[in-house]
KEKE-3310 file (N, C-alpha, C; in steps of 0.2 Angstrom, whole numbers, plus 5000, padded with zeros to 4 digits):
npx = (5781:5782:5780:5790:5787:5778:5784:5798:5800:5800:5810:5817:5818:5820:5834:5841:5837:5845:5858:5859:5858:5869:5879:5882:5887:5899:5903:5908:5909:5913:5917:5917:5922:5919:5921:5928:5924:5930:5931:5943:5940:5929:5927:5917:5918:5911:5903:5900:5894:5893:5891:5903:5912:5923:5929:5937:5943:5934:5938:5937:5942:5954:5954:5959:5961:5951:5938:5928:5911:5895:5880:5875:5880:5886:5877:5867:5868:5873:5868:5873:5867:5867:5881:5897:5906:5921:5931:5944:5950:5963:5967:5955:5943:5928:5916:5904:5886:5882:5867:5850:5852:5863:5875:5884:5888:5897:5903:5917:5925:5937:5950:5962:5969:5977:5971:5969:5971:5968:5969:5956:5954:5946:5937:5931:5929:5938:5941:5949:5951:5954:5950:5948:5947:5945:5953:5946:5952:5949:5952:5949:5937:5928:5921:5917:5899:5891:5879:5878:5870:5865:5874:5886:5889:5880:5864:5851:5841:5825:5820:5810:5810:5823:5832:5832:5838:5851:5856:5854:5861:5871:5884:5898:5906:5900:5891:5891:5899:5898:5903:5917:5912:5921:5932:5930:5929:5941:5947:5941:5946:5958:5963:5958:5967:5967:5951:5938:5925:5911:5900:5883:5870:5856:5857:5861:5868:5871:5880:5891:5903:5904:5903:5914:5924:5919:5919:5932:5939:5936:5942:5936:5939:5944:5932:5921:5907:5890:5877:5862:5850:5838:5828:5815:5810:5811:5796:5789:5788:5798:5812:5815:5820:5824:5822:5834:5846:5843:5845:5858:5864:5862:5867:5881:5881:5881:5894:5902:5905:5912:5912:5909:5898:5899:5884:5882:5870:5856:5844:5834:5827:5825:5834:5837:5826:5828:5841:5838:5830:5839:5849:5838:5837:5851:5861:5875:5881:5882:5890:5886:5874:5875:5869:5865:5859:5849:5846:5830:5827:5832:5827:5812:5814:5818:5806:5793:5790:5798:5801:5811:5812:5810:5810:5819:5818:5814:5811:5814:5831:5840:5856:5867:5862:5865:5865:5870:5872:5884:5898:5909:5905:5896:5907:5914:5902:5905:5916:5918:5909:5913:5923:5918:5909:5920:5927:5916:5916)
npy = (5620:5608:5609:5607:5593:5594:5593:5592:5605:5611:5604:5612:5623:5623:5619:5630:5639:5636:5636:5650:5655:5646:5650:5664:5662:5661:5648:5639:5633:5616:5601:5586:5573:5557:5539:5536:5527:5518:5515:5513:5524:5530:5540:5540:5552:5557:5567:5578:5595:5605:5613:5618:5621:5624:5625:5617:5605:5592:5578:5563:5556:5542:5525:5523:5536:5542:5548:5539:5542:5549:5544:5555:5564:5564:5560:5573:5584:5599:5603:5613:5620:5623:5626:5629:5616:5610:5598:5586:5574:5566:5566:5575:5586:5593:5607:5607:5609:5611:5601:5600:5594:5597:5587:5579:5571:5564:5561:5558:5559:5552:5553:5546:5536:5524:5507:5504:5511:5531:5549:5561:5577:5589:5605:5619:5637:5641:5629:5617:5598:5579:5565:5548:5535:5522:5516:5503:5487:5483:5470:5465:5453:5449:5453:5461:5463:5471:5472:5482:5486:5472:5464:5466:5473:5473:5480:5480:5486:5489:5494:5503:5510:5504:5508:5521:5523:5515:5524:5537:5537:5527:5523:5524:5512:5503:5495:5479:5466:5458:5438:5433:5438:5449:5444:5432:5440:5446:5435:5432:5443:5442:5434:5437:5448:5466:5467:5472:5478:5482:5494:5493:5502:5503:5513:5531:5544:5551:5545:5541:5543:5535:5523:5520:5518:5509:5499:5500:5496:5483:5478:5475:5474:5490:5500:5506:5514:5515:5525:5532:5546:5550:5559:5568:5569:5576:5572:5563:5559:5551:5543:5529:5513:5500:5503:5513:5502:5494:5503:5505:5493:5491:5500:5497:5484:5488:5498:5490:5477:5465:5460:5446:5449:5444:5444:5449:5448:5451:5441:5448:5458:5464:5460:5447:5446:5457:5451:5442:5447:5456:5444:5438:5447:5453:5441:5435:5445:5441:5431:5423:5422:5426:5426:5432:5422:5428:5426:5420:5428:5441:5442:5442:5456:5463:5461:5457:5446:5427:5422:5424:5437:5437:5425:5414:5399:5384:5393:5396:5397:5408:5411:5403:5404:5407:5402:5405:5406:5417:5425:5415:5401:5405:5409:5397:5389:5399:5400:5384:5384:5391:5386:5375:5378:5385:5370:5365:5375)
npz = (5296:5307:5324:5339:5352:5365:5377:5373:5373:5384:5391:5383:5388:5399:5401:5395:5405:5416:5409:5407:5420:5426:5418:5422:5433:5432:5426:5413:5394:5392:5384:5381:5376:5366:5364:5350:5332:5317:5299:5286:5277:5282:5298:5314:5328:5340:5354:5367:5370:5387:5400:5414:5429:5430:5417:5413:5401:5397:5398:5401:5419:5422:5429:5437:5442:5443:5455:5469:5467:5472:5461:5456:5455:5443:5432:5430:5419:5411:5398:5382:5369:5350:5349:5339:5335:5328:5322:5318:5311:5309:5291:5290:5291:5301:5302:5314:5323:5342:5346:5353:5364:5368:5358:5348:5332:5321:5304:5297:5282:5269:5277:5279:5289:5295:5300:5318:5333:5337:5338:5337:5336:5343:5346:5353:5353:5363:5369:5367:5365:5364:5358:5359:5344:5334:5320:5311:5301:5283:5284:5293:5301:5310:5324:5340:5349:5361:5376:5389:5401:5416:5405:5407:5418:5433:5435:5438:5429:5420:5432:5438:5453:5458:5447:5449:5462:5457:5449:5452:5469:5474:5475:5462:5463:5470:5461:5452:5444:5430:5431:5424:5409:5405:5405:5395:5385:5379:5378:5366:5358:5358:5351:5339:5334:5331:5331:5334:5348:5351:5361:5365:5371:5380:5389:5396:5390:5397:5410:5404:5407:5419:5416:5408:5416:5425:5417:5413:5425:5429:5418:5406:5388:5378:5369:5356:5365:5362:5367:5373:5371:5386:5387:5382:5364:5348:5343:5352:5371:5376:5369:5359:5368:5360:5347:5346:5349:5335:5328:5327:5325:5315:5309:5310:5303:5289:5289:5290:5283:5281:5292:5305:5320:5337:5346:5358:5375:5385:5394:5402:5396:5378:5372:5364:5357:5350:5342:5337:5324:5321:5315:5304:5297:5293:5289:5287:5294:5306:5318:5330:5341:5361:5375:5390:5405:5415:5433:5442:5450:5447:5437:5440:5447:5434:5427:5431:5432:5435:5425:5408:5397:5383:5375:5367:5366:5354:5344:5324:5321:5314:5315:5324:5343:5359:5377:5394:5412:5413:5411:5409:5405:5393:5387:5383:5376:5366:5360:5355:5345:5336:5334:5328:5316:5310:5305:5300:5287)
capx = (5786:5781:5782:5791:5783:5779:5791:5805:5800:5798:5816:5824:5819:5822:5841:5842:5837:5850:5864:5861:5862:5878:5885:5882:5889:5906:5903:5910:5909:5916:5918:5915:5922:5918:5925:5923:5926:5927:5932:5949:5935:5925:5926:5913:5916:5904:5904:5894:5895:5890:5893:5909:5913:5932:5931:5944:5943:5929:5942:5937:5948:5957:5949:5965:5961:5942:5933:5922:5906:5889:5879:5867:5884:5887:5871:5865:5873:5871:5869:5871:5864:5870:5889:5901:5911:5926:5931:5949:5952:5969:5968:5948:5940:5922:5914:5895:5886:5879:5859:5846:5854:5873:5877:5887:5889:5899:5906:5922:5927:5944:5952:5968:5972:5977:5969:5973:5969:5971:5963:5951:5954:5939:5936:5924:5930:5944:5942:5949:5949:5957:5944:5950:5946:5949:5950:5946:5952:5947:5953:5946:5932:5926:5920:5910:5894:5889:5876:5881:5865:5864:5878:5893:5887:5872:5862:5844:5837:5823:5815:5810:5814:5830:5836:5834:5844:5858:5860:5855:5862:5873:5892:5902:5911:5896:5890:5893:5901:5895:5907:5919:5912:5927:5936:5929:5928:5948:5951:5942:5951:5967:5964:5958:5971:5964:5945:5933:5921:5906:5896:5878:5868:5850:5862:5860:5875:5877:5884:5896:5911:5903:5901:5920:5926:5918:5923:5940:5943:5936:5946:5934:5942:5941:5928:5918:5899:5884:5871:5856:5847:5834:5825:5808:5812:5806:5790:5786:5791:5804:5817:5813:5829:5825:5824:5840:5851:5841:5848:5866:5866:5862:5873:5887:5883:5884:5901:5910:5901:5916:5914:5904:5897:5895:5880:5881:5866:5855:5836:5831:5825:5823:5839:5837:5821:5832:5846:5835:5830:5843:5851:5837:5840:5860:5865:5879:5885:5884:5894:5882:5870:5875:5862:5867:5852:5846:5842:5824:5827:5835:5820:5807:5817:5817:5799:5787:5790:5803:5803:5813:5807:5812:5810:5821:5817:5809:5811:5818:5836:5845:5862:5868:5861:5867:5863:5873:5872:5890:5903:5912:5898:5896:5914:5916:5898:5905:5922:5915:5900:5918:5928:5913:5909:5927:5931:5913:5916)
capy = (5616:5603:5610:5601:5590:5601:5591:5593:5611:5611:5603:5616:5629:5622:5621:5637:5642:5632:5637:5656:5654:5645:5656:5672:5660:5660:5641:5638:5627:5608:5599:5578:5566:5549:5533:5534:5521:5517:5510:5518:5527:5536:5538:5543:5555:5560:5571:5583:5600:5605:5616:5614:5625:5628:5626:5612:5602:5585:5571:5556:5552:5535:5524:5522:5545:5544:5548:5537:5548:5547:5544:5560:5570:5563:5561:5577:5589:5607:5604:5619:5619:5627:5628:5628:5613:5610:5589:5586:5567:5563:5574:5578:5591:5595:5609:5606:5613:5605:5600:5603:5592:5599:5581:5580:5563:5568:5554:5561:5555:5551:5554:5543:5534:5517:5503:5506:5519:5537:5551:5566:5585:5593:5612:5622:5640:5643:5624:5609:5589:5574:5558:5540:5531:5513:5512:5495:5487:5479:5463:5460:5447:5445:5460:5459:5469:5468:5475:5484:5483:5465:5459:5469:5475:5472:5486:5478:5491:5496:5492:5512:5511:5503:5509:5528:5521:5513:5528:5543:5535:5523:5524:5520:5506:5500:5491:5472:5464:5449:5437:5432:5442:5453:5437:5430:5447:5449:5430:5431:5450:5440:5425:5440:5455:5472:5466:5478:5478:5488:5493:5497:5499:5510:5517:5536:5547:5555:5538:5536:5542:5531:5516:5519:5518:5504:5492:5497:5493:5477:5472:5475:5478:5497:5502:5513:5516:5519:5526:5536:5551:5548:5564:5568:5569:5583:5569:5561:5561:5546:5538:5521:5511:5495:5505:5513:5497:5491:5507:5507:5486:5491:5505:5493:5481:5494:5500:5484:5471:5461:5458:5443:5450:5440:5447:5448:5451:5444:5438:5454:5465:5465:5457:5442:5446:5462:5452:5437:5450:5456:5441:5437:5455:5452:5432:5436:5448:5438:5424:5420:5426:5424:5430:5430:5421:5429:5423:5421:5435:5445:5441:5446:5463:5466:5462:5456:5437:5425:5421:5429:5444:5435:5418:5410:5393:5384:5397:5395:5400:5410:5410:5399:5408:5402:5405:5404:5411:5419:5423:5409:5396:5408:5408:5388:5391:5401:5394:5379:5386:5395:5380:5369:5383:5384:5365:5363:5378)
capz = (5300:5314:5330:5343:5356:5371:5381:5372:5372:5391:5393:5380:5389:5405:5399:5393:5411:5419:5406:5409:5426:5426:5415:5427:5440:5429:5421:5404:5389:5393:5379:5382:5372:5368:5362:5341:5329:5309:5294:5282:5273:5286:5304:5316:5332:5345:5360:5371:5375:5394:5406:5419:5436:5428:5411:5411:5393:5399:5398:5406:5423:5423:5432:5445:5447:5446:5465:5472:5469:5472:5455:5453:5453:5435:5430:5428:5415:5409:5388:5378:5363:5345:5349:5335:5335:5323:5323:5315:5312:5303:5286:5286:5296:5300:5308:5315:5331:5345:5345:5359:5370:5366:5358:5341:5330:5315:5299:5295:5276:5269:5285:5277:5293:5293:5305:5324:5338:5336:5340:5335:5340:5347:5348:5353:5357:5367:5373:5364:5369:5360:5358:5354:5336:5332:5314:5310:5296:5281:5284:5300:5299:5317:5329:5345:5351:5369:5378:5397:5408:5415:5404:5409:5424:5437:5440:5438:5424:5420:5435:5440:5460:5457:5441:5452:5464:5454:5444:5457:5472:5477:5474:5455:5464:5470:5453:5452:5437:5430:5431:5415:5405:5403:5403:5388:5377:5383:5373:5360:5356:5358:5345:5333:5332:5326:5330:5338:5353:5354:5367:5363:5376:5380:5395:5396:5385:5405:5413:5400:5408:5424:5413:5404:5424:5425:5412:5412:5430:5429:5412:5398:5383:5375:5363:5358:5370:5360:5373:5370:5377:5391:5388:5376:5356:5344:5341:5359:5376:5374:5366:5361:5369:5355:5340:5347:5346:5331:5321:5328:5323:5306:5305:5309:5299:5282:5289:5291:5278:5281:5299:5309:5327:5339:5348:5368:5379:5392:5393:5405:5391:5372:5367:5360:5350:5344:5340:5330:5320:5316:5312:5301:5292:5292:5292:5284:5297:5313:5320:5334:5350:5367:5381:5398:5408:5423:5440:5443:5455:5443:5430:5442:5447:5428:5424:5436:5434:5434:5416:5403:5393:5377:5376:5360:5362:5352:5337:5321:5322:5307:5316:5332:5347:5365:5383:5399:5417:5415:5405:5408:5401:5388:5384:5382:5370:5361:5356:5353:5342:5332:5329:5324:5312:5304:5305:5293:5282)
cpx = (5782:5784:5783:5789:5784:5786:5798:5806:5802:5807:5821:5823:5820:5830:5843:5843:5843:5856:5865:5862:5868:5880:5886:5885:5897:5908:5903:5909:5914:5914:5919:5915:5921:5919:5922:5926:5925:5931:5940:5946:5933:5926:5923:5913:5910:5906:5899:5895:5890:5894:5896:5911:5920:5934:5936:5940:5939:5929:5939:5942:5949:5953:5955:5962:5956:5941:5931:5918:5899:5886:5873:5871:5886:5882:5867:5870:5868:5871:5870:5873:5868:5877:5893:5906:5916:5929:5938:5949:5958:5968:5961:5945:5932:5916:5905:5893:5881:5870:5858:5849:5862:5876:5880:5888:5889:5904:5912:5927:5934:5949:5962:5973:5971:5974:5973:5970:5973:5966:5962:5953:5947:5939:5930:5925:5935:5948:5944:5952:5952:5951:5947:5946:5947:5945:5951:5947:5950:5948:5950:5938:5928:5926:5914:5904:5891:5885:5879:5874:5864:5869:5884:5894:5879:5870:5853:5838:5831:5821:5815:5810:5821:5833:5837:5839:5851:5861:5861:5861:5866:5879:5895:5905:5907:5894:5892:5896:5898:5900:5912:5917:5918:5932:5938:5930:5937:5951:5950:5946:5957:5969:5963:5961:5967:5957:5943:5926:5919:5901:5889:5872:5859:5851:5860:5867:5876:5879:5889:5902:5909:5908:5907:5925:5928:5920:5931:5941:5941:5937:5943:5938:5941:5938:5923:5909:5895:5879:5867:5855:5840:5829:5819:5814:5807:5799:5786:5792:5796:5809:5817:5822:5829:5828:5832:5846:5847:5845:5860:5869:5867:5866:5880:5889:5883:5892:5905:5905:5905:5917:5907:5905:5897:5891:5882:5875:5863:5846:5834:5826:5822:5829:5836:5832:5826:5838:5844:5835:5836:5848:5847:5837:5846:5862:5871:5883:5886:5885:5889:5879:5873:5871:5865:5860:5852:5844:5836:5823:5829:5829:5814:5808:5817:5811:5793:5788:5796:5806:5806:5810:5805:5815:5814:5821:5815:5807:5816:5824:5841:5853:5862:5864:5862:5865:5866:5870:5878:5892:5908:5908:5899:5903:5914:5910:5900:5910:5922:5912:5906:5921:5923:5911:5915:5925:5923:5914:5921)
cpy = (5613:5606:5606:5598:5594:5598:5591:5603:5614:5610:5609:5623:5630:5623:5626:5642:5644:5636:5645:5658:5654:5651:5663:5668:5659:5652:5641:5632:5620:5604:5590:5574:5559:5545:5533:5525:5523:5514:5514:5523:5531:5535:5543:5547:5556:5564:5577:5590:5602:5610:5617:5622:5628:5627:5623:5607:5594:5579:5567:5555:5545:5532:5522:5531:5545:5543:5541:5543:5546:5548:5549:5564:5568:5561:5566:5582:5596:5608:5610:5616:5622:5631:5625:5624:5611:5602:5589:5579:5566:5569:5578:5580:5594:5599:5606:5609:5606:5605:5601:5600:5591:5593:5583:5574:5567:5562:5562:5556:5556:5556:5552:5543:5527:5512:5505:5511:5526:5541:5558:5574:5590:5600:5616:5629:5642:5634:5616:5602:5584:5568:5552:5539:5528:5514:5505:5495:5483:5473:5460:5459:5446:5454:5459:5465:5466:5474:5476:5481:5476:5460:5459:5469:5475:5479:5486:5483:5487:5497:5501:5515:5511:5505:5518:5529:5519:5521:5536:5543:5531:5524:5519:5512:5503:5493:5483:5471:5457:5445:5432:5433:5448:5448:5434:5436:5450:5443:5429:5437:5444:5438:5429:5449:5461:5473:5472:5475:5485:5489:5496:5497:5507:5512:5525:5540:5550:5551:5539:5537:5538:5526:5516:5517:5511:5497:5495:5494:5487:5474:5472:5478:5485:5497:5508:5511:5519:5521:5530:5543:5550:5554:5563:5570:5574:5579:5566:5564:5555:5544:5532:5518:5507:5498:5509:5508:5496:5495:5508:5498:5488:5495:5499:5487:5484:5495:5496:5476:5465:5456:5454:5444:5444:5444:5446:5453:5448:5444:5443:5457:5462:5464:5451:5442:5453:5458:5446:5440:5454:5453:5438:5442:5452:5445:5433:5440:5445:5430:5420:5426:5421:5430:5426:5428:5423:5426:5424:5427:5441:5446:5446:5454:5468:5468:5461:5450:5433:5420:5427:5432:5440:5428:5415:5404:5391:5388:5396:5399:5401:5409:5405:5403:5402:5403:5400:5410:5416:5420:5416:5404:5399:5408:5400:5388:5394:5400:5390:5376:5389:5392:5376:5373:5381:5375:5362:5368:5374)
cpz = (5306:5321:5335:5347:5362:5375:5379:5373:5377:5393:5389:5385:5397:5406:5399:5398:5415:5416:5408:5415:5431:5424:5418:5431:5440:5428:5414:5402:5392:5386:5383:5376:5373:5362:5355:5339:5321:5306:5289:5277:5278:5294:5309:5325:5333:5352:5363:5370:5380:5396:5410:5424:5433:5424:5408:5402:5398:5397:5403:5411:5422:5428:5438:5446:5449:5454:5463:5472:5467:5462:5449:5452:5446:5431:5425:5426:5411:5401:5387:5372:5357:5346:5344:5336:5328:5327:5318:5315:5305:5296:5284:5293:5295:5303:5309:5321:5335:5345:5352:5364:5373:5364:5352:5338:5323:5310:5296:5287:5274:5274:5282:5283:5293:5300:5313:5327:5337:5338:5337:5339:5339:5349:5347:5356:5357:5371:5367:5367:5363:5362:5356:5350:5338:5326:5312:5304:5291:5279:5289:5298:5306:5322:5335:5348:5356:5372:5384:5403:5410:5411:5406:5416:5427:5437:5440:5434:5421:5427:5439:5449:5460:5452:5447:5456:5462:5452:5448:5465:5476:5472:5466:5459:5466:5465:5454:5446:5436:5427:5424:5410:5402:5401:5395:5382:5375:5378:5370:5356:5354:5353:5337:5332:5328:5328:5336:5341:5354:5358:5367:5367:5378:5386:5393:5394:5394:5410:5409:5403:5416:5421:5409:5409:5425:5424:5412:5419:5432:5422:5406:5394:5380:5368:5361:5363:5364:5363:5370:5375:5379:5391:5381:5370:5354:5344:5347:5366:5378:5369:5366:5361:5361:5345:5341:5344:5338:5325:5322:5325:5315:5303:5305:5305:5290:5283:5290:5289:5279:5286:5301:5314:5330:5346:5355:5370:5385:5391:5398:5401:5386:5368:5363:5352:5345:5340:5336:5324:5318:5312:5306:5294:5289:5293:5291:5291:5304:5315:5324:5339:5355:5372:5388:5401:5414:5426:5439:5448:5452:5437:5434:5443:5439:5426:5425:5437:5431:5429:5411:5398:5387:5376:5369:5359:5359:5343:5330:5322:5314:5308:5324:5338:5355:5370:5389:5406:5418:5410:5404:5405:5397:5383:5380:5375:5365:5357:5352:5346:5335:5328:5326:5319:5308:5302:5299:5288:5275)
residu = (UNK:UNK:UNK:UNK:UNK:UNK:UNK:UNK:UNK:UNK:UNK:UNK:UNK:UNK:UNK:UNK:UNK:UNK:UNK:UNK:UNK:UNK:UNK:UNK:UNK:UNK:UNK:UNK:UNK:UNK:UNK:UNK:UNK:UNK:UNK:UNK:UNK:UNK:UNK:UNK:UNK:UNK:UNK:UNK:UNK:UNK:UNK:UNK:UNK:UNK:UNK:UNK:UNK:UNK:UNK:UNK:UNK:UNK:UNK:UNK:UNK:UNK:UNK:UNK:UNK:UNK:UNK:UNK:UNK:UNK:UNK:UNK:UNK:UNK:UNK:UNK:UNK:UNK:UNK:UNK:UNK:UNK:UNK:UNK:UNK:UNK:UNK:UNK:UNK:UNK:UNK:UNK:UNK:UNK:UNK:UNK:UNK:UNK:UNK:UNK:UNK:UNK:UNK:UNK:UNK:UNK:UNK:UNK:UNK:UNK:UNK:UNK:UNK:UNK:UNK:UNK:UNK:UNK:UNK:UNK:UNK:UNK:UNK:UNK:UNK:UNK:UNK:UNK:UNK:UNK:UNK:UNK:UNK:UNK:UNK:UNK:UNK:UNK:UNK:UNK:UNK:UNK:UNK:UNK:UNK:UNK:UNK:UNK:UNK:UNK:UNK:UNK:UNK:UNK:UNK:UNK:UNK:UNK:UNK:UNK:UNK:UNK:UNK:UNK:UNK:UNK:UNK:UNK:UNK:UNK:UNK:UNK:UNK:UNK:UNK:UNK:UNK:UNK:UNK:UNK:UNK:UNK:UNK:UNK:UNK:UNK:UNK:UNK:UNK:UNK:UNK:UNK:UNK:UNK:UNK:UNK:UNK:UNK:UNK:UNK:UNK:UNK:UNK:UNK:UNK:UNK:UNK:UNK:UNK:UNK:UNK:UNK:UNK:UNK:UNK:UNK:UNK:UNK:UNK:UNK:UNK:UNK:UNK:UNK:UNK:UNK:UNK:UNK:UNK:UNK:UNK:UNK:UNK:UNK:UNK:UNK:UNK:UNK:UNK:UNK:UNK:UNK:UNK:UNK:UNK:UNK:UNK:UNK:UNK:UNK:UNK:UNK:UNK:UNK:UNK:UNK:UNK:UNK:UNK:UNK:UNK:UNK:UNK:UNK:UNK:UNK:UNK:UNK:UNK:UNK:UNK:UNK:UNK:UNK:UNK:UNK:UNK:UNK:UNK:UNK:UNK:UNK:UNK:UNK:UNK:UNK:UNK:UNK:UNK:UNK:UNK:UNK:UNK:UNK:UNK:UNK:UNK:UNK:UNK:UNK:UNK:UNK:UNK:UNK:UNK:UNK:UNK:UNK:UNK:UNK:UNK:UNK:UNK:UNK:UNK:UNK:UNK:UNK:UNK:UNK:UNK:UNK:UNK:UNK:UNK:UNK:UNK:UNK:UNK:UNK:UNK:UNK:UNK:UNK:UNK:UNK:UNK:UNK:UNK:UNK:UNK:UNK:UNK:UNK:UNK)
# end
């Protein structure tokens, strides 16, 4: 057997430290759910277990209850590892334990629940938790996938002064929005009943009840959060964010063959070339790309110079790909780019 990368060895047993500590200090299991989603066949839960001062059930507050609170106090969480969870969704049930980092990602098969939100029963213990689903169904044809950092919300990532800032220090409500982006994701939902918005973002899984705050209080639609963890892996001492998104695009387009994305991200990063390729993988599965363009200010802050990371013009194009400073631009783009689609099919 392959022994794990010392740093992950480093961090398990720094957890371990921490976990028996708490627990002499009378901190119990939490249970942390998060936004699932699937298909009338399979539906896939996820969730945490961590560590909590009063052992209350690790529901998300609304985003009218949530503090104001600085951003190191949700940040840093107490995993525990190898805890027996049991997952209920509609008639199929599945126990599994939590992994090094107390995370769980569990496909629950013939579920026999019809299209629409419902939700999963979580236990672990003594402690059980409810998690929203959206099963999508198999008539819908149209689904959105949008990245957070830079498109959702400002918060100038990766850049490693201010990314510690944003995420250690400075207040949830802080955060900026970037504007008509909720707007736009708010009418295309409207024009397509039942459709699904996903959020797939190399965000950190210990934001997420930040980043769930976030977008509801300025308007985004609800979906599920696919984040990642920021800690060393059995193999290295990272988590690649690209290959991240690149496995969760392909997961979705297996689970819902029926549905055209249309990709949303921004020219900061490693969108566009992620989301070429995957429209040259999947044609079939995506409607279009839209990339939010950055300020030159916002370019440099990202990467050193005030050109974007991922340059598309000029490349051949498998599907439409678009590019605006906003949502709003991006909206009118993509409309446009929908009905001239139909009106030649």
């Amino acid at each position: 057997m392959v022994k794990p990368h010392p740093a992950a060895r480093a961090e398990d047993a720094f957890n371990a430290q921490v976990a028996r500590r708490l627990g002499g200090r009378g901190w119990t299991h939490q249970i942390f759910p998060y936004t699932g989603y699937g298909n009338p066949r399979l539906a896939r839960v996820l969730g945490r277990v961590a560590l909590g001062r009063d052992g209350q059930p690790g529901t998300s507050p609304t985003a009218d209850e949530a503090p104001v609170r600085r951003g190191i106090r949700v940040f840093f969480a107490a995993p525990v590892s190898e805890v027996a969870v049991s997952v209920t969704f509609g008639d199929a049930t599945i126990d599994t334990v939590s992994d090094r980092g107390g995370y769980f990602d569990v496909d629950l098969k013939s579920h026999g629940l019809q299209a629409g939100w419902h939700e999963a029963t979580i236990t672990a213990g003594d402690v059980e938790v409810r998690a929203p689903v959206q099963i999508i169904g198999d008539d819908i044809r149209f689904g959105i996938v949008s990245d957070i950092d830079d498109t959702c919300l400002i918060t100038m990532l990766p850049r490693p002064m201010l990314a510690a800032y944003n995420s250690f220090v400075r207040q949830e409500t802080a955060r900026r929005v970037v504007p008509g982006m909720a707007a736009m994701y708010r009418s295309l939902l409207a024009h397509h009943p039942g459709a699904p918005i996903v959020y797939v973002s190399t965000g950190a899984w210990n934001t997420h009840a930040v980043l769930t705050r976030f977008l509801r209080r300025h308007g985004y639609p609800a979906g599920a959060l696919l984040l990642t963890d920021w800690g060393p892996t059995e193999s290295s001492w990272f988590r690649s964010g690209q290959a991240h998104k690149r496995a969760q695009l392909r997961r979705l387009a297996t689970e819902f063959p029926h549905i055209r994305w249309v990709l949303v991200g921004d020219d900061g990063q490693h969108d566009p070339q992620i989301y070429e390729d995957f429209a040259l993988e999947h044609p079939e599965s995506v409607e279009c790309v839209a990339i939010r363009q950055l300020t030159p200010t916002q370019q440099v802050l990202s990467h050193g110079h005030p050109l974007s990371h991922d340059d598309v013009s000029g490349r051949p194009q498998q599907v439409p790909t678009l590019e605006g400073p906003d949502g709003y631009a991006l909206h009118r783009l993509v409309t446009w780019t929908m009905r001239k689609a139909r009106s030649d099919a």
